[in-house]
DSSP file (Angstrom, degrees, kcal/mol; ACC not computed):
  #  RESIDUE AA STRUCTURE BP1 BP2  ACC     N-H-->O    O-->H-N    N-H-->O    O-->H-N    TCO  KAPPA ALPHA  PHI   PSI    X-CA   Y-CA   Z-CA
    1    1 A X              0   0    0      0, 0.0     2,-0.4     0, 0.0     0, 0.0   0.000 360.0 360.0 360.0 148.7    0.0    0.0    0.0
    2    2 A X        -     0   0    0      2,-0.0     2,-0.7     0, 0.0     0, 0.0  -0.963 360.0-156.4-134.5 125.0    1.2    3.4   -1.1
    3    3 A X        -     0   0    0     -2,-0.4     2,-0.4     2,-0.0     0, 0.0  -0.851  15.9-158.2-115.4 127.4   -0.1    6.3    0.6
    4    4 A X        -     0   0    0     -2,-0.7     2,-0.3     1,-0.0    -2,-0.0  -0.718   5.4-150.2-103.4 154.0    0.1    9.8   -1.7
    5    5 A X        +     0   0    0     -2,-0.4    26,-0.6     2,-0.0     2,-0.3  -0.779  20.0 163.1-112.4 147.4    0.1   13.2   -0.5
    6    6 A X  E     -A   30   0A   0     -2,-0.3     2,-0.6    24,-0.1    24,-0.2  -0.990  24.1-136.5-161.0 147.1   -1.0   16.6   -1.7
    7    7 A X  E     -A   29   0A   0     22,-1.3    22,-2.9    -2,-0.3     2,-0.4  -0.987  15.0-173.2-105.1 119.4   -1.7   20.2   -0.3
    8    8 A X  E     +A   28   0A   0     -2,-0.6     2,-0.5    20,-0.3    20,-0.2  -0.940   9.8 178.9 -38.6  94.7   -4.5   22.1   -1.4
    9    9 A X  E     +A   27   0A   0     18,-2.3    18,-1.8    -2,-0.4     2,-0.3  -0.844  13.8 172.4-114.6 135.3   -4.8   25.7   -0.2
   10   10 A X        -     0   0    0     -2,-0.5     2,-0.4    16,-0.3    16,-0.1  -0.913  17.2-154.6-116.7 162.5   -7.4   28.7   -0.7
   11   11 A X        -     0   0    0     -2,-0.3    12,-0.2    14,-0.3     3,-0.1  -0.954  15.1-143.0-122.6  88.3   -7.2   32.2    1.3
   12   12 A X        -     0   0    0     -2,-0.4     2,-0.5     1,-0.1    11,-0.4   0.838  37.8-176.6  -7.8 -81.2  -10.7   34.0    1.5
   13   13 A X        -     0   0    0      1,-0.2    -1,-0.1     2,-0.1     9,-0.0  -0.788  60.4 -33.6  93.3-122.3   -8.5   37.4    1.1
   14   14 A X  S    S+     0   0    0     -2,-0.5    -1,-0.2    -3,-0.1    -2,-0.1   0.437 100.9 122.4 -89.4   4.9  -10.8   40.2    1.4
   15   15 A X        -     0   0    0     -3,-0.3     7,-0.1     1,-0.1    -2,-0.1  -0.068  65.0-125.2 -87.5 144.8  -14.0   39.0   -0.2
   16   16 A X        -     0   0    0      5,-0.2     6,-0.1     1,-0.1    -1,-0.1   0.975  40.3-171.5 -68.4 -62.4  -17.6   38.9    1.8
   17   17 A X    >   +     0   0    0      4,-0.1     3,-0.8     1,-0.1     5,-0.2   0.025  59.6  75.6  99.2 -59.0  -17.7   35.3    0.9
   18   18 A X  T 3  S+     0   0    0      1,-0.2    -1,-0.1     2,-0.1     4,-0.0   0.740  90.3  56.9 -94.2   0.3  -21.1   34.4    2.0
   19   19 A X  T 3  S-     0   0    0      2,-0.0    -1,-0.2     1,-0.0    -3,-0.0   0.099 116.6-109.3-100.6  40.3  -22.8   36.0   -0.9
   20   20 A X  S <  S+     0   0    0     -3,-0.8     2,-0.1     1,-0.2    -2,-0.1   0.510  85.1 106.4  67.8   7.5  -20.7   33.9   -3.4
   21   21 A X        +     0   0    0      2,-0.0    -5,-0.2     3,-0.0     2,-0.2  -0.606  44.0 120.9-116.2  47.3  -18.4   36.1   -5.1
   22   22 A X  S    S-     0   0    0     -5,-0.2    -9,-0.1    -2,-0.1   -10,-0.1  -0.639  71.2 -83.1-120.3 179.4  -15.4   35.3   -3.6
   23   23 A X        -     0   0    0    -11,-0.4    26,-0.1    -2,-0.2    27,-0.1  -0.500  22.7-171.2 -73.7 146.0  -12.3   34.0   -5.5
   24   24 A X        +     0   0    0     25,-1.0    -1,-0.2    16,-0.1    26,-0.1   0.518  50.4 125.1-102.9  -1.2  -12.0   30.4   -6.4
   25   25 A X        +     0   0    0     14,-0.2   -14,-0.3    25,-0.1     2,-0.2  -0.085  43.3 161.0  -6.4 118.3   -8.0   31.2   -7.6
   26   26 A X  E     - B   0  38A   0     12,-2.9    12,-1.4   -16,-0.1     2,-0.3  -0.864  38.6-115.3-144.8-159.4   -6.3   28.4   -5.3
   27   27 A X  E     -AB   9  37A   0    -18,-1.8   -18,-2.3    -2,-0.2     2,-0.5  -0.964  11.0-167.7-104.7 141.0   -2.8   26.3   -5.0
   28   28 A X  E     -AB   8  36A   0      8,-1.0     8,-1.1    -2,-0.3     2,-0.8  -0.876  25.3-175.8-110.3 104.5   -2.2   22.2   -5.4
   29   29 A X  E     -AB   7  35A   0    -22,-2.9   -22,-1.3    -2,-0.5     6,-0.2  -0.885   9.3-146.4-122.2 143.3    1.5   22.1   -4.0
   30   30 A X  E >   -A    6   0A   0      4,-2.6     3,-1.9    -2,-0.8   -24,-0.1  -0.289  28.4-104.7 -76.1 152.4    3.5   18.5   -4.2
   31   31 A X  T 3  S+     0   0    0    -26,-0.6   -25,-0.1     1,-0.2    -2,-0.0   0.694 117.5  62.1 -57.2 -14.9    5.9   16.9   -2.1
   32   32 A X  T 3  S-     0   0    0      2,-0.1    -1,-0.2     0, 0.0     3,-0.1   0.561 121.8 -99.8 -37.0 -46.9    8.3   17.7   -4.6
   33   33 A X  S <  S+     0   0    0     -3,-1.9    -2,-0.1     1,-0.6     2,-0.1   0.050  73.2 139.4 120.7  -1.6    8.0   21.1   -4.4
   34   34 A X        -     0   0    0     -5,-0.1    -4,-2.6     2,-0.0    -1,-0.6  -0.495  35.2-157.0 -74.1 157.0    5.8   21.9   -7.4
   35   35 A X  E     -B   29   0A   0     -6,-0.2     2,-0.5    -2,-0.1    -6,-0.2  -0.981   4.5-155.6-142.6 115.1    3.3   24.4   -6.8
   36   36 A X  E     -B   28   0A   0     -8,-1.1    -8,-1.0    -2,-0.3   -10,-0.1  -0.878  14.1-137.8 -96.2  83.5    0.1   24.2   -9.4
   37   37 A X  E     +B   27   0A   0     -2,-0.5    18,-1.3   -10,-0.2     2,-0.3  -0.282  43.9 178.4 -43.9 140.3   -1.9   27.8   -9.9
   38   38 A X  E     +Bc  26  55A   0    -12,-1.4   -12,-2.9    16,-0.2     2,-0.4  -0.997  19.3 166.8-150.0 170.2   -5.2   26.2   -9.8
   39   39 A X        -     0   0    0     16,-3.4   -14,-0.2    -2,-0.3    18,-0.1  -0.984  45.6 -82.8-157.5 162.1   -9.0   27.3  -10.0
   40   40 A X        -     0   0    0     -2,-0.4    11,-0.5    16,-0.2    14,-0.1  -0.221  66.4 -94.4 -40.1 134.2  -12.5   26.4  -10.4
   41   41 A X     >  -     0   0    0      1,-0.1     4,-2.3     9,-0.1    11,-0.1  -0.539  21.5-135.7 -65.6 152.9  -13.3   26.0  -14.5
   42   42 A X  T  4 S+     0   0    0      1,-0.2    -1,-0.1     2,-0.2     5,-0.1   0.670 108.4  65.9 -68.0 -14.6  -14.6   29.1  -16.0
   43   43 A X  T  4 S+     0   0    0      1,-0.2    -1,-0.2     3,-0.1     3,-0.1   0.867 111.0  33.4 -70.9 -34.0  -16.8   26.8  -17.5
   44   44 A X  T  4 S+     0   0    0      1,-0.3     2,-0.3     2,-0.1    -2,-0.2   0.950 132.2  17.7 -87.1 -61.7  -18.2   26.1  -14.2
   45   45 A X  S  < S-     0   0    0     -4,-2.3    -1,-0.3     1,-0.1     2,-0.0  -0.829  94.1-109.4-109.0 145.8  -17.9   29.6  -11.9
   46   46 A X    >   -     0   0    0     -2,-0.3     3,-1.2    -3,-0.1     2,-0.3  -0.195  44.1 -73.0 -49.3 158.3  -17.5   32.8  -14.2
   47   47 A X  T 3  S+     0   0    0      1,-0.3     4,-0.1     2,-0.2    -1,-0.0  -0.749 118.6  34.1 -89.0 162.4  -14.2   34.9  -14.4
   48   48 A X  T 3  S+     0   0    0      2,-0.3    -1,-0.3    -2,-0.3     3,-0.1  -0.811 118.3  52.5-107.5  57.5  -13.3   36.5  -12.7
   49   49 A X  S <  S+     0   0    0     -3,-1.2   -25,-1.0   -26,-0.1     2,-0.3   0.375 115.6  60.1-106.1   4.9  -14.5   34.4  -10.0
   50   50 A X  S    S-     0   0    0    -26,-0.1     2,-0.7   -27,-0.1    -2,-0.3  -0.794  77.7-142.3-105.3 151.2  -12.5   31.8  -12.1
   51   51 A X    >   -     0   0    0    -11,-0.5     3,-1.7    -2,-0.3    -9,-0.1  -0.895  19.6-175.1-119.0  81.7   -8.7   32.0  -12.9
   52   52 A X  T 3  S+     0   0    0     -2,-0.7     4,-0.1     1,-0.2   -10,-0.1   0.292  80.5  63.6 -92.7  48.2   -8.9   30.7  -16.3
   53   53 A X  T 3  S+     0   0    0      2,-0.1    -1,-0.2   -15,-0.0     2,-0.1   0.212  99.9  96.6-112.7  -6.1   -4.9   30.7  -16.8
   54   54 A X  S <  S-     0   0    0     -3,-1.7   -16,-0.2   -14,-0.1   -17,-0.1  -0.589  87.6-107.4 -90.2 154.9   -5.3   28.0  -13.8
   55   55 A X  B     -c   38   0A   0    -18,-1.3   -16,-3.4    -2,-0.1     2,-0.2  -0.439  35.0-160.7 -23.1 126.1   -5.5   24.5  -13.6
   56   56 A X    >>  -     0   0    0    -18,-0.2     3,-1.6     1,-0.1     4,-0.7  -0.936  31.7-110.0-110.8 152.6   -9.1   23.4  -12.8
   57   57 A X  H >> S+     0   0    0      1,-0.3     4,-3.2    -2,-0.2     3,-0.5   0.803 113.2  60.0 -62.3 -54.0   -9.6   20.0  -11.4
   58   58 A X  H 3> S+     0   0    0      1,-0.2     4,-1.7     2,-0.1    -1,-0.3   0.860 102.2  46.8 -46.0 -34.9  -11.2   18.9  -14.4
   59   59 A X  H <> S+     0   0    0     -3,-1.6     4,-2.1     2,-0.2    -2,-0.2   0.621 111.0  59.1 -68.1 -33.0   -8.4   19.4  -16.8
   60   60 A X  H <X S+     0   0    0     -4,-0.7     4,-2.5    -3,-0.5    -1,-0.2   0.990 101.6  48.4 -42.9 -76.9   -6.4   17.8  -14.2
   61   61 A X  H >X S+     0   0    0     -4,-3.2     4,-1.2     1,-0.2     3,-0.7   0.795 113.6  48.4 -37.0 -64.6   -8.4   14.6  -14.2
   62   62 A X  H 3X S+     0   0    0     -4,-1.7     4,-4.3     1,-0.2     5,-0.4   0.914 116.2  44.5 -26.8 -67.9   -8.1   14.4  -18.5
   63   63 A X  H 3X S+     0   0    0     -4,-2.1     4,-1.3     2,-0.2    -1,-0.2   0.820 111.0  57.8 -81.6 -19.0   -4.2   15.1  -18.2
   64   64 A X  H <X S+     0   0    0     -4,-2.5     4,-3.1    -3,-0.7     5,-0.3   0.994 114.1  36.3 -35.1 -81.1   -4.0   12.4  -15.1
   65   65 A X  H  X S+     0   0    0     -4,-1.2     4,-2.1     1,-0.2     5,-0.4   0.890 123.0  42.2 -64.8 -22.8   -5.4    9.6  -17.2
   66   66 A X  H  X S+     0   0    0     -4,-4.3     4,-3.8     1,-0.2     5,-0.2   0.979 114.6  52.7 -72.2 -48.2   -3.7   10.6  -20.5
   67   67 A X  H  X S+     0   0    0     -4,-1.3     4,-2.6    -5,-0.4    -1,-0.2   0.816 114.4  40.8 -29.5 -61.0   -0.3   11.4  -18.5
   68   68 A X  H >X S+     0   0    0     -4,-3.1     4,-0.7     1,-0.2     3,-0.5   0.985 118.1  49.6 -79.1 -42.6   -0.1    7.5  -16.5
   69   69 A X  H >X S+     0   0    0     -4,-2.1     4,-3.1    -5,-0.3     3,-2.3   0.975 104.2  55.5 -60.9 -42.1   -1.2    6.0  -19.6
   70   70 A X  H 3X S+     0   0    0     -4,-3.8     4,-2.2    -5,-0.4    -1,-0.2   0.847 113.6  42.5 -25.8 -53.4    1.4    7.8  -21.3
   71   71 A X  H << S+     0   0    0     -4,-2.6    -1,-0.3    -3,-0.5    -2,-0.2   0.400 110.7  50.9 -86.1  -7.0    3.9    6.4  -19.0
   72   72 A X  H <X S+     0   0    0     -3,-2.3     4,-3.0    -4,-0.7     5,-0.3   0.668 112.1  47.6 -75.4 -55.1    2.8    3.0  -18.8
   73   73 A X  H  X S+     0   0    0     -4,-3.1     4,-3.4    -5,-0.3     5,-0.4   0.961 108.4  57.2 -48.7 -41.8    2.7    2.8  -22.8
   74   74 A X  H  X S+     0   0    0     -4,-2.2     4,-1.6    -5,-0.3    -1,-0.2   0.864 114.5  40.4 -83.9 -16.9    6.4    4.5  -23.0
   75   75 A X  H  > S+     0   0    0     -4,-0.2     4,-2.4     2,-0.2     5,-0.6   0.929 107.8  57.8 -60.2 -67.5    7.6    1.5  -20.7
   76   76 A X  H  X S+     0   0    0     -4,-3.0     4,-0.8     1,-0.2    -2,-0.2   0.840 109.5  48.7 -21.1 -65.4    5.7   -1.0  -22.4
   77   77 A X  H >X>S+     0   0    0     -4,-3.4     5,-2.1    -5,-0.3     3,-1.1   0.936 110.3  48.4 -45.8 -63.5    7.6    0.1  -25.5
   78   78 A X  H ><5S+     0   0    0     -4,-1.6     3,-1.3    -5,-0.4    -1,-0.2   0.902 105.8  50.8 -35.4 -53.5   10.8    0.0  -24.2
   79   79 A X  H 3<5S+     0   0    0     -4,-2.4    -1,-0.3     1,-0.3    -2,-0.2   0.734 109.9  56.0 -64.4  -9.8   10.7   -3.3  -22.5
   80   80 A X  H <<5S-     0   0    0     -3,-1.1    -1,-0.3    -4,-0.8    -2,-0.2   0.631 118.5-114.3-104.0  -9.4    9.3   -4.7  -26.4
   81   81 A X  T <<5S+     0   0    0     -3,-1.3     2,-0.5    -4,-1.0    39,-0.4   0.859  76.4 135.4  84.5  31.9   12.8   -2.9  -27.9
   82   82 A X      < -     0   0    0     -5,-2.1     2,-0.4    -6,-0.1    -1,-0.2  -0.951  46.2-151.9-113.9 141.7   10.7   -0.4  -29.7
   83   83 A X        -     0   0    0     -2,-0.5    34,-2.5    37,-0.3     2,-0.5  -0.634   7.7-163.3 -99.5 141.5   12.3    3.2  -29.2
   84   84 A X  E     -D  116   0B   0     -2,-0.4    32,-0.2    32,-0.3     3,-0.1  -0.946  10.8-165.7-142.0 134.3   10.0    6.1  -29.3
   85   85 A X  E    S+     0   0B   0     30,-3.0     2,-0.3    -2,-0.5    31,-0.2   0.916  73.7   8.7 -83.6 -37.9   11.3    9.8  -29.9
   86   86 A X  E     -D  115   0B   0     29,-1.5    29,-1.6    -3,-0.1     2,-0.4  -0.884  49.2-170.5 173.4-174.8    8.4   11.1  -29.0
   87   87 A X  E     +D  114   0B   0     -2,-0.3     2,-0.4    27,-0.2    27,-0.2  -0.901  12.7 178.3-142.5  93.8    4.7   11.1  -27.5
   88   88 A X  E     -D  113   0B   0     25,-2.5    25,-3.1    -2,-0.4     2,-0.2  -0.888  11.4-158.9-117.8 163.8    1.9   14.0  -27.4
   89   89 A X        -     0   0    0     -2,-0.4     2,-0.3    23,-0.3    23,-0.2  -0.700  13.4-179.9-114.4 144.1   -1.6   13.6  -26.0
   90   90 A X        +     0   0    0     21,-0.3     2,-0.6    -2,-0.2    -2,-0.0  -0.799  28.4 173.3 -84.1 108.7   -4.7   15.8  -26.9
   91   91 A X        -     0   0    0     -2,-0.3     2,-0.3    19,-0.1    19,-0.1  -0.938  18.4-161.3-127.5 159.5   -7.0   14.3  -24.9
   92   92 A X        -     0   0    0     -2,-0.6    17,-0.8    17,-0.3     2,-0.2  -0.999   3.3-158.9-144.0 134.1  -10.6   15.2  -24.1
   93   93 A X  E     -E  108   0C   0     -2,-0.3     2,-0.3    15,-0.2    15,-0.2  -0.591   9.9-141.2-115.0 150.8  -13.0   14.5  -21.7
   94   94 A X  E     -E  107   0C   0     13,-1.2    13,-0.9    -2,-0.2     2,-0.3  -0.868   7.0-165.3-114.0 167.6  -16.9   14.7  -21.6
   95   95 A X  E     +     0   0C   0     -2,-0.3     2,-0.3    10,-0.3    10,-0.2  -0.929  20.3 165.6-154.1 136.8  -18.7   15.7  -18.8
   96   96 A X  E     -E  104   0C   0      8,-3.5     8,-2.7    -2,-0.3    -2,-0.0  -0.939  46.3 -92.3-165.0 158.5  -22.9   14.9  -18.8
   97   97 A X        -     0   0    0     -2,-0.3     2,-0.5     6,-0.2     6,-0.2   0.246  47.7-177.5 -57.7-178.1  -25.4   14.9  -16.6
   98   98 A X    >>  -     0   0    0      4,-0.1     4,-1.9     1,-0.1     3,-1.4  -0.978  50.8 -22.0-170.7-171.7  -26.0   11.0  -14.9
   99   99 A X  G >4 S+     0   0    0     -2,-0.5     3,-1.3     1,-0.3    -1,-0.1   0.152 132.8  15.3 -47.0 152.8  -28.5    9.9  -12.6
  100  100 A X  G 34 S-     0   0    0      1,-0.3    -1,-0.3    -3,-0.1    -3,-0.0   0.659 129.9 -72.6  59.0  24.9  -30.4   12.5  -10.2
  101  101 A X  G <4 S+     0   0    0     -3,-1.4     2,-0.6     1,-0.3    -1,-0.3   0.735  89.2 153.4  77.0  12.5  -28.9   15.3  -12.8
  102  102 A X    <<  -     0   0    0     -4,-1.9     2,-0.3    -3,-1.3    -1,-0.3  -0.756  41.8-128.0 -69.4 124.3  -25.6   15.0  -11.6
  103  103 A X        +     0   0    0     -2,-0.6     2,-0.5    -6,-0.2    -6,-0.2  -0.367  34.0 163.1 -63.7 124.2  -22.5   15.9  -13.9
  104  104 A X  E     -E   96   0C   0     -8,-2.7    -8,-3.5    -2,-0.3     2,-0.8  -0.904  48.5-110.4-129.3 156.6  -19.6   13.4  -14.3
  105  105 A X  E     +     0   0C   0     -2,-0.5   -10,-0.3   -10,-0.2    41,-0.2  -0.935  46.2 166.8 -93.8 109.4  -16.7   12.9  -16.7
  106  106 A X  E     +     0   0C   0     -2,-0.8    41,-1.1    40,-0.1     2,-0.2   0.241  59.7  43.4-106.7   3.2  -18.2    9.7  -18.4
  107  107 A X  E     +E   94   0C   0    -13,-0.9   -13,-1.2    39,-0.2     2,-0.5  -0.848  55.7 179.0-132.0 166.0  -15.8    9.7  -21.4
  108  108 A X  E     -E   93   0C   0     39,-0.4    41,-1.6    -2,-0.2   -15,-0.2  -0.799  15.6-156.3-171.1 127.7  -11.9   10.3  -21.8
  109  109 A X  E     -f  149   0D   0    -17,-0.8   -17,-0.3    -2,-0.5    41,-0.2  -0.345   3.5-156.2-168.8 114.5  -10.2   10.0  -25.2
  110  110 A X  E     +f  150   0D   0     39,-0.5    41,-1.6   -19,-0.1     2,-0.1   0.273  20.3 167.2 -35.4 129.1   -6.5    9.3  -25.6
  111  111 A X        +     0   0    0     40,-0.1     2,-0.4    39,-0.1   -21,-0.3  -0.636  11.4 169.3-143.9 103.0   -5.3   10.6  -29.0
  112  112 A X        -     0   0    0    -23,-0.2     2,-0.4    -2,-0.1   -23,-0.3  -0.696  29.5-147.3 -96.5 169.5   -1.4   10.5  -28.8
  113  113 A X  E     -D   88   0B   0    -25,-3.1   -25,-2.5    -2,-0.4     2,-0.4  -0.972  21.8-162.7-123.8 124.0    0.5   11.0  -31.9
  114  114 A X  E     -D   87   0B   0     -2,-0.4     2,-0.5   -27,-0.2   -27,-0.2  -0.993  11.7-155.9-130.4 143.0    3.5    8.7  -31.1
  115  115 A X  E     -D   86   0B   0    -29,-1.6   -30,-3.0    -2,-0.4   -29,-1.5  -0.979  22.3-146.1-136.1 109.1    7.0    9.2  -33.5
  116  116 A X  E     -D   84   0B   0     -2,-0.5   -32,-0.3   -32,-0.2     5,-0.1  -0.195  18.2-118.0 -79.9 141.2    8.8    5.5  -33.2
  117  117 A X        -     0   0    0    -34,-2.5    -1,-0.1     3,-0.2   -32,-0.1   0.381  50.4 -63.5 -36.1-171.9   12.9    5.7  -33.2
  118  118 A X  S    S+     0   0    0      2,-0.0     3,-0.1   -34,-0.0    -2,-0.1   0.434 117.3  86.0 -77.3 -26.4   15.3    4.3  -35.6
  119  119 A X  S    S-     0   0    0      1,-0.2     2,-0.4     0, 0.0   -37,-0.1   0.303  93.7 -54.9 -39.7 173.7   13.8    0.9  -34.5
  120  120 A X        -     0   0    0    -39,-0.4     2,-0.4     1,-0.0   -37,-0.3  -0.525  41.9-122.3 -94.4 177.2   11.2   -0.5  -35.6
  121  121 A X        -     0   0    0     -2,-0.4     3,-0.1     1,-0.1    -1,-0.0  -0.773  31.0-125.5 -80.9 114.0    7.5    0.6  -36.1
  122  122 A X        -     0   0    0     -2,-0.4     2,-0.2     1,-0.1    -1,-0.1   0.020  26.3-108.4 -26.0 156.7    4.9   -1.5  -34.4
  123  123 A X     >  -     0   0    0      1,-0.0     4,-2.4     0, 0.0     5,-0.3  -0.503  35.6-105.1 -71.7 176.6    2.0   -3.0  -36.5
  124  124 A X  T  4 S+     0   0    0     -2,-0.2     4,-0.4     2,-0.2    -2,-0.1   0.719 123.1  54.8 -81.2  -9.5   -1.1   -1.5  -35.9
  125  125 A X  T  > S+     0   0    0      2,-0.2     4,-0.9     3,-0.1    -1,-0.2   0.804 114.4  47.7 -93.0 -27.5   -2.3   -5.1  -33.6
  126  126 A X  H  > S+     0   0    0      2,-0.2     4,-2.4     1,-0.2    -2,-0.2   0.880 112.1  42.5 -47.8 -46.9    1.0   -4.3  -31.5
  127  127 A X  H  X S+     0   0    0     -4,-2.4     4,-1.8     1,-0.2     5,-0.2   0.790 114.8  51.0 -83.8 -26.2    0.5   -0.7  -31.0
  128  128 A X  H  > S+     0   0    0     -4,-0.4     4,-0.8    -5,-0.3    -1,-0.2   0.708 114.6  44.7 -95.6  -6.3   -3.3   -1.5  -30.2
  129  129 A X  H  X S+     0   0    0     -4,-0.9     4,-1.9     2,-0.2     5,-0.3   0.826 112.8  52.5 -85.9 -36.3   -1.9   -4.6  -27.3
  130  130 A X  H  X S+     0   0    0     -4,-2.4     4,-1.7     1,-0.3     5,-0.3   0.967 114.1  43.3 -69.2 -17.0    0.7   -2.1  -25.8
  131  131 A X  H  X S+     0   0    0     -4,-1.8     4,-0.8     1,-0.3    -1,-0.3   0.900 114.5  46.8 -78.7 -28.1   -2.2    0.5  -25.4
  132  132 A X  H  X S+     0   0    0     -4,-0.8     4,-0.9    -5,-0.2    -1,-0.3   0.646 116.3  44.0 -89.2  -2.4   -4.7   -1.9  -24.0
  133  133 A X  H  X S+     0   0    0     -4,-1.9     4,-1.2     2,-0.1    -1,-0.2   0.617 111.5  56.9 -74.5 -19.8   -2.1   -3.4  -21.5
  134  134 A X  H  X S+     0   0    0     -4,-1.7     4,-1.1    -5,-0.3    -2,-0.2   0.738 111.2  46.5 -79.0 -29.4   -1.0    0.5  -20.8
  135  135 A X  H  < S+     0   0    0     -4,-0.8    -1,-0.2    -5,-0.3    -2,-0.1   0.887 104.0  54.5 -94.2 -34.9   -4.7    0.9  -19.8
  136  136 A X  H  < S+     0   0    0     -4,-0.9    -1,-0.2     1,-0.2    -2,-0.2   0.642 115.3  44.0-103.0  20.8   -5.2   -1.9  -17.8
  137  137 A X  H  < S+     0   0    0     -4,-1.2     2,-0.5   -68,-0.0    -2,-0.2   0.392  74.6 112.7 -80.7   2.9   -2.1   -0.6  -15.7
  138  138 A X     X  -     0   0    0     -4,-1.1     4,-3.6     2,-0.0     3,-0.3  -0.446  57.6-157.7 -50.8 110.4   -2.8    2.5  -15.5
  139  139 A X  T >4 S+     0   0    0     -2,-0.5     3,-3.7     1,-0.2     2,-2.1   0.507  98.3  50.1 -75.3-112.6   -3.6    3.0  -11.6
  140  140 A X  T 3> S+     0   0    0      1,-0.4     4,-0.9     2,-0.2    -1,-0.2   0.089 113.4  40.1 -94.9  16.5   -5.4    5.9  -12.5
  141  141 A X  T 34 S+     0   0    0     -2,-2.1    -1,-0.4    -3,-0.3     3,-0.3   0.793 111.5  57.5 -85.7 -30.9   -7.6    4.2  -15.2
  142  142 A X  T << S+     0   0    0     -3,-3.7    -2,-0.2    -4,-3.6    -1,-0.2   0.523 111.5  54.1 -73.7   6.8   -7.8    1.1  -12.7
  143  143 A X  T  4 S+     0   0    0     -4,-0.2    -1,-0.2    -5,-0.2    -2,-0.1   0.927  97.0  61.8 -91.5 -65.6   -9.4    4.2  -10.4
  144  144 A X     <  -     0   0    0     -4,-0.9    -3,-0.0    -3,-0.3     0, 0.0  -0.236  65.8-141.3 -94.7 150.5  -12.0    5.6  -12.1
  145  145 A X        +     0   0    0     -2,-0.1    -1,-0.1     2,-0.1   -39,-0.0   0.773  67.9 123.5 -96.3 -18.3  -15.4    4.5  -13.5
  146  146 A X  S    S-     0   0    0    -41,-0.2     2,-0.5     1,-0.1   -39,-0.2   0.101  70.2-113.3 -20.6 112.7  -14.7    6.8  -16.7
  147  147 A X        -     0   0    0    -41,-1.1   -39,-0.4   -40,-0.1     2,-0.4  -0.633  35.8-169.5 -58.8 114.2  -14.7    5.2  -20.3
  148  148 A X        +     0   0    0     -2,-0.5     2,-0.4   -41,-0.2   -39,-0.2  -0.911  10.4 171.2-129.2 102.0  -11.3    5.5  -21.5
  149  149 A X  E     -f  109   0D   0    -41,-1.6   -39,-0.5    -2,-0.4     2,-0.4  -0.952  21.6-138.2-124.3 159.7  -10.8    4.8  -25.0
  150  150 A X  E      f  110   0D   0     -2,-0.4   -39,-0.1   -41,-0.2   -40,-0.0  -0.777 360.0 360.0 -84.5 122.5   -7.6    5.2  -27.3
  151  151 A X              0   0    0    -41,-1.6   -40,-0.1    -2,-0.4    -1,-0.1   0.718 360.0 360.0-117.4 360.0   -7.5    6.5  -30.7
């Protein structure tokens, strides 16, 4: 068992507060020693009761799963002798209502663009086993009830 840690911080500052207009601007900082502007989506609160130059927890989530799969897949590869120069993600996540009108992210989908070595190039049933082994070690895919698909 692994236990991980993280600080979350917000400061009221000078804001009333109880009528709802206060900042949602806040920090995520790691044992590491990064420190992550982060905020409420704008999508979610307005600016500028939103920081939308911040992290918001959704965006997070989306760049979590693509991020550990990412890093599963670029082992995987390795250990299989295929060399990869290098690996980008757009990924996008949907967010819909579910039962009792609540909102979830009920979709995620991986589109990395992956640029192989001097090695060789997978086939296309190779690259499609390392991504479905990538996914089902991926602790934060193994996490989440989200559909995760690769394209």
């Amino acid at each position: 068992m692994s236990e991980l840690t993280a600080t979350v911080a917000w400061e009221r500052g000078g804001a009333k507060f109880t009528d709802n207009r206060y900042s949602r601007a806040h920090r995520w900082m790691f044992d590491g020693g990064a420190t992550v502007p982060a905020s409420s989506s704008p999508h979610a609160v307005p600016v500028p009761l939103s920081d939308p130059a911040n992290v918001d927890p959704e965006e997070a989530f989306i760049a979590a799963i693509s991020s550990c799969h990412m890093l599963w897949f670029l082992s995987i590869a390795a250990k299989r002798g295929f060399v990869i120069d290098a690996y980008t993600d757009r990924p996008v996540a949907t967010m819909e209502k579910i039962d009792q009108g609540r909102l979830a992210i009920t979709r995620a989908t991986l589109r990395p663009e992956i640029r192989f070595g001097e090695s060789a190039t997978p086939t296309a049933e190779v690259l499609r086993e390392m991504h479905d082994e990538a996914h089902r070690k991926c602790f934060i895919a193994n996490s989440v009830r989200t559909e995760i698909t690769v394209e």
